[in-house]
ZAMARGU-4260 file (C-alpha; in steps of 0.2 Angstrom, whole numbers, plus 5000, padded with zeros to 4 digits):
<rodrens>
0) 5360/5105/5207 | 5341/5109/5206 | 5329/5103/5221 | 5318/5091/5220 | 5303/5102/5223
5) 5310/5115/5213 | 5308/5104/5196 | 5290/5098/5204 | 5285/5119/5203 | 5292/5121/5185
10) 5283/5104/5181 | 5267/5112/5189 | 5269/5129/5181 | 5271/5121/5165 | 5256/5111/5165
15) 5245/5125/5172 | 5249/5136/5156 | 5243/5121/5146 | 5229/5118/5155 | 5226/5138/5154
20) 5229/5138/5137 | 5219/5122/5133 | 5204/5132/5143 | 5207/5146/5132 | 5206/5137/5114
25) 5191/5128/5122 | 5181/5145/5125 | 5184/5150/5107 | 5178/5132/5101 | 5162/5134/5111
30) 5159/5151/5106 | 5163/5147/5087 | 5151/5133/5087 | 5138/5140/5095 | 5138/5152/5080
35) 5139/5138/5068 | 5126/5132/5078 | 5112/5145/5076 | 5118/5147/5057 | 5113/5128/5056
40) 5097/5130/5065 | 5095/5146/5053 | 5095/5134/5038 | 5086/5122/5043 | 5070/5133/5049
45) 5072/5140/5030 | 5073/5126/5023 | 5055/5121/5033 | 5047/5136/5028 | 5052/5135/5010
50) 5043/5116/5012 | 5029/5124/5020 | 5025/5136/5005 | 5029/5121/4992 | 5021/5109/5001
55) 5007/5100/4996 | 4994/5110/5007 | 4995/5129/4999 | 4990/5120/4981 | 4970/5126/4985
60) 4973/5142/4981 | 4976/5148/5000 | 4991/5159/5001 | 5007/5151/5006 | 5006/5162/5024
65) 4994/5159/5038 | 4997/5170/5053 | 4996/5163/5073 | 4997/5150/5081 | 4979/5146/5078
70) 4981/5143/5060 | 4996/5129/5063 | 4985/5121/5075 | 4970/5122/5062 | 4981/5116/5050
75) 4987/5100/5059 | 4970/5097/5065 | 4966/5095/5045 | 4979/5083/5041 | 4974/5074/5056
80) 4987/5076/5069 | 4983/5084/5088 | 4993/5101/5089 | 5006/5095/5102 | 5021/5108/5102
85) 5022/5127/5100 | 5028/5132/5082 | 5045/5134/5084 | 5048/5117/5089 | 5040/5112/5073
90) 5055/5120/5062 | 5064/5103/5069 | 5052/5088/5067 | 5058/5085/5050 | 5051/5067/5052
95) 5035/5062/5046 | 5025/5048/5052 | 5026/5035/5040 | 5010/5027/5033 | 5008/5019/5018
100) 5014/5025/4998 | 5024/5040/5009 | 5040/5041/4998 | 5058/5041/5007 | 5058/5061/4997
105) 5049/5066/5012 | 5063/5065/5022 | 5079/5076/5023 | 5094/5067/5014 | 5101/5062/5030
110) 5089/5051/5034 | 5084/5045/5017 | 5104/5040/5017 | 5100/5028/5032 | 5086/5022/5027
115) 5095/5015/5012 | 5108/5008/5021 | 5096/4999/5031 | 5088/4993/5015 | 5103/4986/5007
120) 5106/4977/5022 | 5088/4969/5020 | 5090/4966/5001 | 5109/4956/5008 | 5100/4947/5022
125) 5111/4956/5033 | 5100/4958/5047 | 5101/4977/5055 | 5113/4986/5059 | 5123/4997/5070
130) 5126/5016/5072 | 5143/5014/5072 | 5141/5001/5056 | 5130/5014/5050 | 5145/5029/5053
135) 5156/5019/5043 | 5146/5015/5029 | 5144/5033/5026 | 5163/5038/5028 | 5164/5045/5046
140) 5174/5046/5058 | 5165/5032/5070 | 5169/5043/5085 | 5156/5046/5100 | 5150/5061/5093
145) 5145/5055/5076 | 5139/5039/5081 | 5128/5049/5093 | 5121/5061/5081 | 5115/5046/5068
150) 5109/5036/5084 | 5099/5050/5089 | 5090/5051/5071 | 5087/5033/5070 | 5079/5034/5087
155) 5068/5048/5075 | 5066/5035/5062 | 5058/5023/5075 | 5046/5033/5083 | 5042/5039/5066
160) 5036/5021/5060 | 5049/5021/5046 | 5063/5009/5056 | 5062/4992/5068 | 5074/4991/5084
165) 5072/4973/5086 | 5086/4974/5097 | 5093/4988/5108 | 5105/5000/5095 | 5103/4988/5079
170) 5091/4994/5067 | 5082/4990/5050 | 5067/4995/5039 | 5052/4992/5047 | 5039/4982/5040
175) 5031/4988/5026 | 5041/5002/5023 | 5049/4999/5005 | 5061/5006/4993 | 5066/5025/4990
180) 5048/5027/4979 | 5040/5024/4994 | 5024/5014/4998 | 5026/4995/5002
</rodrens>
């Protein structure tokens, strides 16, 4: 018959190749992910800079390019707005501030899909709504994680002007922002 502490070592040796083996699956994760991260990032600045050339702005017959970071700055002082991060954070602010007849086009999908959401909670006389309401309504999982990622870009919505958080982590259209055409 075994001893007792002999089954407690296999027990042990058993759960520290788990644990070494979990360790080892979460180092690939993290190093895969970190690649999907920067090919994300990578899209998403190209994705910027193609809206930079197509935007509005380079109709005058400028060139699509303007080189340093002089000409950013001298470009958001135009349009109004006080330089206040270097150019590569700019690739990220995908947000606009809202003012009024700014259409919902001028937002990334992602946040033209909450917006609507929000809206046909309006139009229902729902009241606002959650994140996790939110995760549902656009068929994900309603995990921490994703709950998180769409908290986080309704927080952007809010500073933004285009969502209301009357109360902490429920939100709706803020006033005066209308339907997907924009304006009132």
């Amino acid at each position: 018959m075994p001893s007792v502490v002999g089954l407690l070592e296999q027990r042990e040796v058993a759960a520290r190749r788990r644990v070494d083996e979990l360790r080892e699956e979460a180092d690939r994760i993290q190093a895969e992910l970190a690649v999907a991260e920067r090919e994300w990032n990578e899209w998403a600045i190209a994705r910027s800079r193609v809206g930079e050339v197509l935007g509005p702005g380079n109709e005058s017959g400028q060139g699509p390019v303007q080189c340093g970071a002089g000409a950013a700055s001298r470009a958001e002082e135009q349009a109004g707005r006080t330089p206040s991060a270097p150019e590569a954070a700019k690739a990220r602010s995908q947000v606009p501030v809202w003012r009024e007849g700014l259409a919902w086009s001028a937002l990334s999908v992602d946040y033209q899909r909450i917006l609507q959401v929000a809206g046909d909670r309006v139009r229902l006389g729902q009241g606002p709504l959650t994140c996790q309401e939110m995760a549902a309504q656009f068929g994900m999982d309603v995990v921490p994680a994703r709950v998180e990622a769409l908290r986080s870009k309704a927080k952007r919505l809010v500073a933004r002007g285009w969502l209301a958080e009357p109360a902490p982590g429920r939100f709706t259209l803020a006033a005066g922002v209308g339907g997907p055409g924009g304006g009132s």
